[in-house]
C-alpha positions as CSV (number, residue, x, y, z in Angstrom):
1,X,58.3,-0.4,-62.5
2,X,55.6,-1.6,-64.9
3,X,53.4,0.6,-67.1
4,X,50.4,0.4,-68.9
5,X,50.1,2.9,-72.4
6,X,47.1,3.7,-74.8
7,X,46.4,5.9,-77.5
8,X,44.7,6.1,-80.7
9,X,45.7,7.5,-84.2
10,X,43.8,7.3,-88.0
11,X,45.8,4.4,-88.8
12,X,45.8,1.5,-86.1
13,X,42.8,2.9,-83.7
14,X,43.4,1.9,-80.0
15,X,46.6,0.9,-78.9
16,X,47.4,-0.8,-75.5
17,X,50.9,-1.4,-74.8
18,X,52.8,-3.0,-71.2
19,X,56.3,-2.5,-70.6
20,X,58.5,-3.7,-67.9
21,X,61.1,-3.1,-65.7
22,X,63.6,-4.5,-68.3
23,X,62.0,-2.4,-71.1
24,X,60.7,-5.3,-73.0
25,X,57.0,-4.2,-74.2
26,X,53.9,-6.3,-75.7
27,X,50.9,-5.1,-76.6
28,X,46.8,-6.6,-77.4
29,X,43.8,-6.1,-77.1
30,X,44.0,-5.9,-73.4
31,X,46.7,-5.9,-71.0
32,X,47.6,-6.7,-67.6
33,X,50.8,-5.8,-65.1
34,X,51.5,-6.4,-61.7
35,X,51.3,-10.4,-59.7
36,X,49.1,-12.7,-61.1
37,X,49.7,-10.9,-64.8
38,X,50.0,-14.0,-66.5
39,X,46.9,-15.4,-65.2
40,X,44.7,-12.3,-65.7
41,X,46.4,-12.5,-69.7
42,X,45.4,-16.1,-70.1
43,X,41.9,-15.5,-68.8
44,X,41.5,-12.6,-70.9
45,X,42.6,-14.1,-73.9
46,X,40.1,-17.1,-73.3
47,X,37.1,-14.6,-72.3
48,X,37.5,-11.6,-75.2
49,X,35.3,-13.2,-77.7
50,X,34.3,-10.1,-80.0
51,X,37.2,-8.3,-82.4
52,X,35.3,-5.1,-81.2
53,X,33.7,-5.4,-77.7
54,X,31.5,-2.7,-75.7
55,X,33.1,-0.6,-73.6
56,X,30.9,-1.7,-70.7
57,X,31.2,-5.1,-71.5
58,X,35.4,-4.6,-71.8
59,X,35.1,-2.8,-67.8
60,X,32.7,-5.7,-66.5
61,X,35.2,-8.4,-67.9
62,X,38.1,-6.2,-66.4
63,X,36.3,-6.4,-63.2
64,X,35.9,-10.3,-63.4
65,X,39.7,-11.1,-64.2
66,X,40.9,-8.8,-61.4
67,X,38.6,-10.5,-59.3
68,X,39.5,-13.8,-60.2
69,X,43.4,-13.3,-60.0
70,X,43.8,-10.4,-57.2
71,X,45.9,-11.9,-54.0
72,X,43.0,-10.1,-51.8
73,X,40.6,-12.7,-50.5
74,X,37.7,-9.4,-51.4
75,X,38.3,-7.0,-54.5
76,X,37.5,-3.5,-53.4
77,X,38.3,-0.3,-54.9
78,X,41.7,0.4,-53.4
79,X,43.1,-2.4,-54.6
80,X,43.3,-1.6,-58.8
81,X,43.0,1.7,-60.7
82,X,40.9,1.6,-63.4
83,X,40.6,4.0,-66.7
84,X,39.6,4.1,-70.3
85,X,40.2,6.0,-73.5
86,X,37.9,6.9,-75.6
87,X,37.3,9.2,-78.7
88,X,34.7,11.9,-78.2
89,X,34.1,14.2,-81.0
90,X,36.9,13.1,-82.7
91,X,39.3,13.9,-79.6
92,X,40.9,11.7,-77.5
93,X,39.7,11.1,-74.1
94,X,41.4,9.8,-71.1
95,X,39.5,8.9,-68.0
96,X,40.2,7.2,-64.4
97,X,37.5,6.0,-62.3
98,X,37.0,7.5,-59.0
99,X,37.0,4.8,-56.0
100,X,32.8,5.2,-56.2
101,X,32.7,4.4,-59.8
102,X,35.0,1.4,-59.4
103,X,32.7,0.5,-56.8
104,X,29.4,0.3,-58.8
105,X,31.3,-1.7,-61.2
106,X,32.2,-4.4,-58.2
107,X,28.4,-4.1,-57.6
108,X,27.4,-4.6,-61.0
109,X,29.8,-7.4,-61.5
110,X,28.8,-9.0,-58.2
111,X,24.8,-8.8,-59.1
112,X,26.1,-10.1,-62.7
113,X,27.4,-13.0,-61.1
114,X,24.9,-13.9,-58.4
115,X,22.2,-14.0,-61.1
116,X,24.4,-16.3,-63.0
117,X,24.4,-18.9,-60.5
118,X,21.1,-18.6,-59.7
């Protein structure tokens, strides 16, 4: 089994680690596990332009790798789990997207993308 860690501290801001099942571990700016990992890495690493990006531009490039390397011929929600940390106030804030919030991103991403190739 694969997993996916975050966090934050005063010293080194947002962390995103992977590890897998062998216990090796890498870490970056963004992260992917599962099939296609490799491909959703190398797209990522050729997309994520900015040192610091905005949080909805981070989930709408999420949405496009998982789009463009998912082994379903149509992305829907039930297919990937979603979540961000955040700091609020000072605290740290973990949150998963329901399946309706994934959803609007799939929309948002979708309407991105048709009015690109208009």
């Amino acid at each position: 089994m694969s997993l996916l860690y975050a966090g934050w501290d005063e010293t080194y801001g947002f962390q995103l680690y992977g590890s897998d099942p062998s216990g090796n571990y890498g870490g970056w700016k963004a992260y992917c596990i599962g099939a296609n990992s490799q491909s959703a890495m190398s797209l990522m690493k050729q997309e994520y332009k900015d040192d610091k990006i905005p949080l909805a531009d981070a989930l709408q490039l999420a949405i496009k790798v998982l789009t463009k390397t998912c082994d379903a011929t149509t992305l829907t929600p039930d297919k990937f789990d979603i979540a961000t940390v955040t700091l609020v106030d000072g605290r740290v804030e973990y949150s998963q997207y329901s399946d309706a919030a994934a959803q609007t991103l799939l929309d948002a991403a979708q309407a991105g993308s048709a009015s690109a190739d208009a």
